[in-house]
C-alpha positions as MATLAB code, in Angstrom:
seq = 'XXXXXXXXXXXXXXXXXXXXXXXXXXXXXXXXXXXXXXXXXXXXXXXXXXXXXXXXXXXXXXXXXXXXXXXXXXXXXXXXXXXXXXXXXXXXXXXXXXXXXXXXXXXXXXXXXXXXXXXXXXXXXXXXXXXXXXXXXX';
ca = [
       0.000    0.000    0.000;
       1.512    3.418   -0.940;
       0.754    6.251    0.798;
      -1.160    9.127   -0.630;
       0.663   11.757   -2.471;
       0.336   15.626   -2.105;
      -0.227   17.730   -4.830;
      -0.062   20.906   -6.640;
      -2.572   22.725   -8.544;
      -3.073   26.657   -9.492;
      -6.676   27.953  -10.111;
      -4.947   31.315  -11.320;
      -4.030   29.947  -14.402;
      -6.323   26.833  -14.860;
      -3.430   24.397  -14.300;
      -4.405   20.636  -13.679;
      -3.136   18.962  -10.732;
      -0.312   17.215  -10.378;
       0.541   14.601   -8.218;
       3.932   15.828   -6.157;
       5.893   12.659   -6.555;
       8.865   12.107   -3.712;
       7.011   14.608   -1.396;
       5.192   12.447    1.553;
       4.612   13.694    4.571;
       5.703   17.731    5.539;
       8.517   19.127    3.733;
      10.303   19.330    7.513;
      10.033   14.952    8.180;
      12.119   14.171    4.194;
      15.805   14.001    4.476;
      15.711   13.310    0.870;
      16.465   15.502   -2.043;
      14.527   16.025   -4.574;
      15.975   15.282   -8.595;
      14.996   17.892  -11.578;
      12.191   15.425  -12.491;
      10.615   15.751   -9.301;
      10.563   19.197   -9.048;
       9.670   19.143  -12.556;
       5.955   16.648  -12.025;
       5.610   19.238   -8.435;
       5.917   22.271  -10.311;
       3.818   21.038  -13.167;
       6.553   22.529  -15.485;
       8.713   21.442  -18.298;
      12.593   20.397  -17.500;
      14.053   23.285  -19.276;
      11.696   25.545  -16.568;
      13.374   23.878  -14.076;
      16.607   24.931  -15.212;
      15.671   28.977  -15.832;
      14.347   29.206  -12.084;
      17.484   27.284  -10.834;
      19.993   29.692   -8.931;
      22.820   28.297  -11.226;
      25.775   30.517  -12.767;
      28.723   29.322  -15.073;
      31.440   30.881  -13.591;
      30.794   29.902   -9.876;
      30.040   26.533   -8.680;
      27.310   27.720   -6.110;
      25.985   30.981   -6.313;
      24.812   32.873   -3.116;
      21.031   32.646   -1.368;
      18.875   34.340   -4.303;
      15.277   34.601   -3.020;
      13.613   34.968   -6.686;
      14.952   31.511   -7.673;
      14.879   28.076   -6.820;
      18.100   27.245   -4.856;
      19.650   24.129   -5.249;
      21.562   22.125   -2.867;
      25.163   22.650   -2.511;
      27.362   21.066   -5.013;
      31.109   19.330   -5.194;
      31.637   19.162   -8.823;
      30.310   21.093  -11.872;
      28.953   17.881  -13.508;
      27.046   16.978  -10.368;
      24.127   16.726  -10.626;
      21.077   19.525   -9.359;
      19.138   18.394   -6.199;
      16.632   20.752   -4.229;
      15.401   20.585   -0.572;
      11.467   19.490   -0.398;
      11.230   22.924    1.704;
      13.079   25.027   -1.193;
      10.991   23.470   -3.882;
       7.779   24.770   -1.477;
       8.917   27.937   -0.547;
       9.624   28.317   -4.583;
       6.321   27.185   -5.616;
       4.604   28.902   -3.082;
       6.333   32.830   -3.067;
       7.454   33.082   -6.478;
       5.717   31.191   -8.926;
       2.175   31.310   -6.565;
       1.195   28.123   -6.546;
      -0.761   26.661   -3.254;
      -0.363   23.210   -2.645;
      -3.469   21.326   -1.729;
      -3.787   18.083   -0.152;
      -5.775   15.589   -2.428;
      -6.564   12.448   -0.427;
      -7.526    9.215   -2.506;
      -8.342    5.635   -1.019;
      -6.565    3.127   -2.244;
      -7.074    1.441   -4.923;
      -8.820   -2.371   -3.582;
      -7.030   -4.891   -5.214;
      -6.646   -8.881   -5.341;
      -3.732   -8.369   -3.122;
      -5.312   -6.231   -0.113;
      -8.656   -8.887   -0.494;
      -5.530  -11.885    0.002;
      -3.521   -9.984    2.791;
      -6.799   -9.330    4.970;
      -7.521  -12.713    4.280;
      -4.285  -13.988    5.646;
      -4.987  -11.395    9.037;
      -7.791  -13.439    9.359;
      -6.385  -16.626    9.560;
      -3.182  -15.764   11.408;
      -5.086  -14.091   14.486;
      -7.414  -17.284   14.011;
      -4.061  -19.353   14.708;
      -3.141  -17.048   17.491;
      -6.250  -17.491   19.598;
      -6.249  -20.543   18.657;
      -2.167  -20.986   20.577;
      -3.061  -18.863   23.366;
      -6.610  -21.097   24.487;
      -3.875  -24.414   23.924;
      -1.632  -22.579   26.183;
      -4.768  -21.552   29.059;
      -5.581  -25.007   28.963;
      -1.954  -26.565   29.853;
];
């Protein structure tokens, strides 16, 4: 069972929603960082948008803070590749491009699997009652 994904849609300009994939829970509880194609399906944007609101610059490695763009993590090596903070794609989305993330919950899908799993519950706890009367009895 997955958990439910968060995700990020923009009345202003009629733009669907999109599931936020990598982003579970609050920004604050992922150590994780997020790859260009996350922030690309959260941002509902294409790659080479990505890349114009990056805080990158040829001629130094890693540029200072810059509020108006989306600041990557710091980086070793030129040819490394560009990760972001969950909280820096947010804070991003949510001052400079205006975007409000909403919270879309969705059961489950009920599959064969969950019917066979709940099934086996069943029977185990069945067993175990089963053990601990044997035991009561001894």
């Amino acid at each position: 069972m997955t958990p439910d994904l968060p995700s990020v849609s923009n009345p202003a300009d009629g733009a669907p929603s999109s599931p936020a994939y990598g982003w579970i829970g609050t920004a604050e509880d992922i150590g994780a960082l997020l790859s260009v194609d996350a922030v690309q399906k959260y941002l509902n944007r294409s790659r080479a948008s990505v890349y114009r609101y990056a805080n990158t610059d040829p001629d130094s490695l890693n540029p200072p803070y810059d509020q108006t763009k989306l600041n990557p993590e710091v980086r070793r090596d030129k040819d490394d590749p560009l990760e972001f903070r969950p909280q820096e794609v947010r804070r991003f989305a949510e001052e400079v491009l205006g975007l409000h993330p909403t919270i879309q919950v969705q059961p489950p899908e009920e599959t064969i699997t969950h019917d066979l799993m709940r099934q086996m519950l069943q029977e185990l706890r069945a067993i175990r009652l089963l053990l601990e009367e044997r035991d009561r009895g001894e």
